[in-house]
Every structure is written in structure tokens, then in C-alpha cells.
C-alpha positions as a printed Julia matrix, in Angstrom:
269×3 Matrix{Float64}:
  0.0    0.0     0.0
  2.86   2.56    0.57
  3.63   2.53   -3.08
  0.01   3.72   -3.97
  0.88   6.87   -1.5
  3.67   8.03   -3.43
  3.79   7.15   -7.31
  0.56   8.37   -7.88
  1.04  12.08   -6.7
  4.71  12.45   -7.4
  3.54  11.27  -11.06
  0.67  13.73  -11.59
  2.67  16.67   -9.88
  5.87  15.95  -12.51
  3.43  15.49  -15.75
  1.92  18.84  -14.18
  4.93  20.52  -13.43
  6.32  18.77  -17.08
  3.77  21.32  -19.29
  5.38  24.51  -17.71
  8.62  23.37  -19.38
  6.52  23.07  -22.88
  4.83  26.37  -22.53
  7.9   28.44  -21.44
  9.82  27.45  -24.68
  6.48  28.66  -26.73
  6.47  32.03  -24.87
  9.89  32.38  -25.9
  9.48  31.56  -29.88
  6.37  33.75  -29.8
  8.34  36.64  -27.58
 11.59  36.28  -30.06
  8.57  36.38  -33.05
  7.18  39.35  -31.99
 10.5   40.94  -31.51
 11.49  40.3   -35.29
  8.32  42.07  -36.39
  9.24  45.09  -34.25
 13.29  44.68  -35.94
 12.09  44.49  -39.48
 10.39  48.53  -39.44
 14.11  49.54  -38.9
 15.16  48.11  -42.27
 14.21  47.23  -45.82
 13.27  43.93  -45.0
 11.59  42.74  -48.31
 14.69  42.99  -51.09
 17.59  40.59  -50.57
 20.58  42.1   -49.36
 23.53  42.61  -51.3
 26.72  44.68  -50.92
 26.76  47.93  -52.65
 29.89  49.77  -53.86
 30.68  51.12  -50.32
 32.2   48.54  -48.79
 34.59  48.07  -51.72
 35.33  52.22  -52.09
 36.58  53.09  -48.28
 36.58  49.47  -46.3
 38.86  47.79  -48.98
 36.07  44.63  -48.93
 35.3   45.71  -45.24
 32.49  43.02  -43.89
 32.87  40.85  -46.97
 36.66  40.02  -46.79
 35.63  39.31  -42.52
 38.31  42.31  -41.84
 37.85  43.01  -37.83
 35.54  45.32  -37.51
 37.46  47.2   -34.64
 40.31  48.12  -37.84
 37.42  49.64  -39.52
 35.14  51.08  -36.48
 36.2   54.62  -37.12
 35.16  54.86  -41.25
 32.18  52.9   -40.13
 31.12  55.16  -37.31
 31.26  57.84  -39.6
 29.16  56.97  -42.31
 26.34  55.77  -39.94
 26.51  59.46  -38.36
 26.27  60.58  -41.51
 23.16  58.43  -42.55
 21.47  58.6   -39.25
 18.21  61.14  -38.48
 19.25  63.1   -35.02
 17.04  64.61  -32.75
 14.62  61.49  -32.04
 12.14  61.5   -29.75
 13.87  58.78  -27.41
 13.97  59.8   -23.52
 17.76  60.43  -23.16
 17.35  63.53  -20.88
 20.33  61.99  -18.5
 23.35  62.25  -18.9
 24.92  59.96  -16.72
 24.0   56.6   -14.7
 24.96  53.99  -12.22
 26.61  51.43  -14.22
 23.31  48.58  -12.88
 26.36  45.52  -13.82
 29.96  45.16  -14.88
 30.95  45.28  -17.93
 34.25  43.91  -19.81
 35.52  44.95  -22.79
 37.53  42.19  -24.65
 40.54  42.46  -27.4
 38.05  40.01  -29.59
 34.55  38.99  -29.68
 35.21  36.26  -27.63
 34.9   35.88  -23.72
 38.37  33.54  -24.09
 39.77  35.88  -25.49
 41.88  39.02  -23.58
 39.86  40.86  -21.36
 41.51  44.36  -21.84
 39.52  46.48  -18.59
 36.16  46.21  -16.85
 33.97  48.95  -15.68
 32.44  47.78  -12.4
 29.14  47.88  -10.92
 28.25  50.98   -8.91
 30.47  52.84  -11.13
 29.21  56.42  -12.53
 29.42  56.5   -16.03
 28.97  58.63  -19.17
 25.98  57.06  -21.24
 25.02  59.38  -23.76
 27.54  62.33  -23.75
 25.46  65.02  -25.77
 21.81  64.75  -23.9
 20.48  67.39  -25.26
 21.21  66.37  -28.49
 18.3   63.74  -28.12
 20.22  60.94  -29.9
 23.34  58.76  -28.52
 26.29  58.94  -30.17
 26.95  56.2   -32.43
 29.49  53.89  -31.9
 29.89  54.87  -27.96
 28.61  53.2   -24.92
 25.43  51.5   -25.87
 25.46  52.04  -29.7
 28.15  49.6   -30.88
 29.08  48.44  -34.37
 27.65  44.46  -35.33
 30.36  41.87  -35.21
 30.39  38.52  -37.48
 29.62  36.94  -34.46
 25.74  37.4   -32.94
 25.48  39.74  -29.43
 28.76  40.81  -30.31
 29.27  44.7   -30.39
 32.29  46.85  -31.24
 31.99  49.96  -29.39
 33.94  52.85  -27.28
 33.78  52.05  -23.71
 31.44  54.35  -21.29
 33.84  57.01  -19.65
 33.64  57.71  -15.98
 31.52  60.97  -15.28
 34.11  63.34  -14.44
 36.78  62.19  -16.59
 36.63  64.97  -19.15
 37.58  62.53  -21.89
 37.01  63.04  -25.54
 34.34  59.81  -26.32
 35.69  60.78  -30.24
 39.57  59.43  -28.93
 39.1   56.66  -27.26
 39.65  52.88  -29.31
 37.19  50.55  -30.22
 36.57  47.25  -27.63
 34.09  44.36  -28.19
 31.64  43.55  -25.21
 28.76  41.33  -25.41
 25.67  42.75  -26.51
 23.27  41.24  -23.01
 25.0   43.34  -20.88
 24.94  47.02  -23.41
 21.07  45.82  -23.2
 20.97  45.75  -19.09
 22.68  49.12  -18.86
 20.46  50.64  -22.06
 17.07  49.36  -20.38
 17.81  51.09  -16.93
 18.44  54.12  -18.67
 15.62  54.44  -20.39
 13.55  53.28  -17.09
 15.41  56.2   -15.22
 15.19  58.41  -17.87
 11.65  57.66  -18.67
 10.65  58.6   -14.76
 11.84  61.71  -15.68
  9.96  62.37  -19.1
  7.48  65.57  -18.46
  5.6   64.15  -20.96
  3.62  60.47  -20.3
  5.66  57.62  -19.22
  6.53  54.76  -21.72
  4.83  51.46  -20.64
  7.62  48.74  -19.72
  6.75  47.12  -23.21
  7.45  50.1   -24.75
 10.75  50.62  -23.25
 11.89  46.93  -24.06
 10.91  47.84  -27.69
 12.64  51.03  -27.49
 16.18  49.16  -26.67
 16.01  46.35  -29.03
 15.6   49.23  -31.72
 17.92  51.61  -30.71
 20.76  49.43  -29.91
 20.66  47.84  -33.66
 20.71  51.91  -34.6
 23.93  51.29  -36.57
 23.01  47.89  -37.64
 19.82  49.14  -40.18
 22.41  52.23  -41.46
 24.75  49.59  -42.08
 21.96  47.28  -44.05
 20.6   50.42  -45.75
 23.54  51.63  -47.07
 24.8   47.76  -48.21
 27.93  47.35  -46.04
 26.44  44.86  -44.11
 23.63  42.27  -43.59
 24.12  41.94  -39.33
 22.95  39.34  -37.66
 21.62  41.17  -34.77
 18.79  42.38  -36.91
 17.22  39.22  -36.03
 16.4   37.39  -32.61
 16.84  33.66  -33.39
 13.71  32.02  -32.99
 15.14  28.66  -30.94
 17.98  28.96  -29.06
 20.23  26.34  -26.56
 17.82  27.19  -23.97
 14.96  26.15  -25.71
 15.96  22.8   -26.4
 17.1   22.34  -22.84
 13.93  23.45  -21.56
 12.01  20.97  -23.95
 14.67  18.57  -22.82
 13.42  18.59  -19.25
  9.99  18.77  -20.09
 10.72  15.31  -21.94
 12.14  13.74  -19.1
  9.6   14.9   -16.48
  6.46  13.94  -18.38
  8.16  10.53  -19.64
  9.12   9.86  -15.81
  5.68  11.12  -14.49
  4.13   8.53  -17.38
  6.13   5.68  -16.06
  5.17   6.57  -12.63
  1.47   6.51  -13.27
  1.89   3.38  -15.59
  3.58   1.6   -12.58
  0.89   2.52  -10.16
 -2.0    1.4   -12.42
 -0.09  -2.01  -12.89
  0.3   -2.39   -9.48
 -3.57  -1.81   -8.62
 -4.72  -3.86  -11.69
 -2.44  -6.61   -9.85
 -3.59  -6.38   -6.32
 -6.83  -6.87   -8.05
């Protein structure tokens, strides 16, 4: 009789517990879906991209002979200035921040690779040098160049506040793209509390950051230098199989279970 106390109940509570493992991955395709909808208004999605004569007249091949983008960071900053529409209407009213995480900048887009400095948390740091400009500067802080790689970004790092440096001299670093994100959406949340105008909803700050941080990645597309693949969320990642993964095992295991018990009653029987 003790068996019929436990296999039971363990096995309905794992099939249960199972179906939040199926449903989370589904949330996830549908949130990454929704996301590419919002991505594709930033660029001309519907022709096939190609490389115009750009990247052949001042990168020497640039993004199709896989030079590092750091080499060409500076000629590439300077044509998405030139291409981009200032004075948007995002909330960028402040001009520094607490940095909310660190943040390392790396020699290569790589986490193996050398970790030149980090920028820890707590730290007060520059974020958009020209507020009242109502645009971030391209290719500082937040706004970094695509890599080859995806949630790779080739950017200037964030100077302290105080520091008096010029954001225009310092060199290019990669850092990975989750943590730009993390410092970019509690700026906008702090700088949205401040708007004078109505607040942004939470959903509209999240779509506000995926946007703007891809601000040099639609110039880029635009102009035909480069096809990034940070215009796109991928729509099933690792995580996704190894949350369908465990909801395999748990419903298979809370099957068994329940198969076990009903043999064992149809036996005692």
C-alpha cells in the first residue's frame, strides 16, 4: 500500500509541473517572433541584401573580406553618423548613470579571449555624452558596431563621469551585446521617470532598446555594407531545447510513474 501513496502524486505533480517546461519554450518563440516584427520597421526587410559599392570604395572589402571590424570602427562610425536622423524622440534627458552591472571589454569577440579592462558595478558613467542632443552617439557606450559573431558589439567604452575625456579618442573594444542591453534598459527606465511628458509602458521601453541598440546595424543594411545578424532574434535557441529537454524527461518519468501505479492496482486486483 505505501507505493500507492507516493507514485501516484509524485507522477501527476511531474506530468503537471512537465507542461510549464513546454509552454515556457512557446512564450519564448512567440516573444523572439514578436521581436522580429518590431526589428524588421528599422530596415528594408523585403529585397535581398547585397553589398553595394561602399564597402569596396573606403573598407577595402570591409564586412565581406571578414576584416575586424574594430580596424574599420572609425570609417564605419562615420558613415552611420552621416546616414542617421538626429534629434529622435527617445527619452535620453540623463546624462549619466549607475553602471546597474559590470561590464568587460575584450581584445576580440570572444569571452576567451583578452579581457583588456572592466567597468564595475556601482560605477558612474557617461551614457550618452550630448543629452540634449536627443540621440546617442553612435558607436559609444550602448550604440556599438555588429560583429560577425551574434550579441557581439564593437563599441567605445562608457567614460567615468568626471573624466573629461574626448568619447571621439578613445579605441574601439568588443563587449557582449546582453549586458549594453541591461545598462540601455535602466536608462531608459530612469530616464523615462523623468519624461514631463507620459511615461513609456515597460513594453514600450523593451521595444525602445532592441531598436535603438541595432541603430547602426539598419544604417549599415541600408547603405549595403552589411547584412548583421543582430537584426534578427533567433527564434530557438540552446535554452529552448534544454527546456524541452526537461519537459521530456519529467512527463516521460511522471508517465512511467502513473503506468507503474495502475499495474500495481490492476495486480492487487
Amino acid at each position: 500500500m505505501e507505493r500507492k501513496r507516493w507514485k501516484k502524486p509524485t507522477g501527476v505533480i511531474l506530468l503537471l509541473v512537465s507542461f510549464f517546461f513546454l509552454f515556457w519554450p512557446g512564450f519564448r518563440v512567440w516573444k523572439a517572433a514578436e521581436l522580429n516584427a518590431v526589428l524588421k520597421n528599422l530596415y528594408d526587410s523585403s529585397r535581398e541584401f547585397t553589398y553595394s559599392e561602399l564597402y569596396t570604395s573606403f573598407l577595402q572589402g570591409g564586412y565581406c573580406k571578414n576584416i575586424p571590424v574594430k580596424d574599420m570602427a572609425g570609417k564605419l562610425t562615420k558613415y552611420v553618423d552621416s546616414n542617421t536622423v538626429i534629434g529622435g524622440a527617445g527619452p535620453f534627458s540623463l546624462e549619466t548613470m549607475e553602471l546597474p552591472v559590470d561590464i568587460t571589454y575584450y581584445s576580440a569577440p570572444d569571452t576567451d579571449s583578452q579581457a583588456v579592462f572592466k567597468i564595475s558595478m556601482g560605477t558612474e558613467i557617461v551614457v550618452n555624452p550630448q543629452p540634449e542632443g536627443g540621440w546617442m552617439t553612435n558607436g559609444y557606450g550602448c550604440v556599438g558596431l555588429p560583429d560577425y559573431t551574434r550579441g557581439w558589439r564593437c563599441v567605445r567604452p562608457f567614460m567615468e563621469a568626471g573624466s573629461g575625456e574626448d568619447p571621439e579618442k578613445l579605441p574601439y573594444y568588443y563587449v557582449p551585446m546582453e549586458d549594453l542591453e541591461t545598462i540601455l534598459r535602466q536608462y531608459v527606465h530612469e530616464a523615462n521617470e523623468n519624461r514631463e511628458i507620459a511615461p513609456w509602458s515597460a513594453e514600450q521601453e523593451n521595444l525602445f532598446v532592441a531598436q535603438h541598440l541595432r541603430n547602426c546595424d539598419s544604417v549599415l543594411y541600408s547603405l549595403g555594407i552589411f547584412s548583421s545578424p543582430d537584426l534578427s532574434y533567433p527564434i530557438w535557441d540552446t535554452w529552448d531545447t534544454v527546456l524541452l529537454g526537461v519537459f521530456i524527461v519529467l512527463f516521460l518519468a511522471g508517465s512511467i510513474l502513473l503506468l507503474l501505479e495502475k499495474k500495481f492496482e490492476s495486480d492487487t486486483n
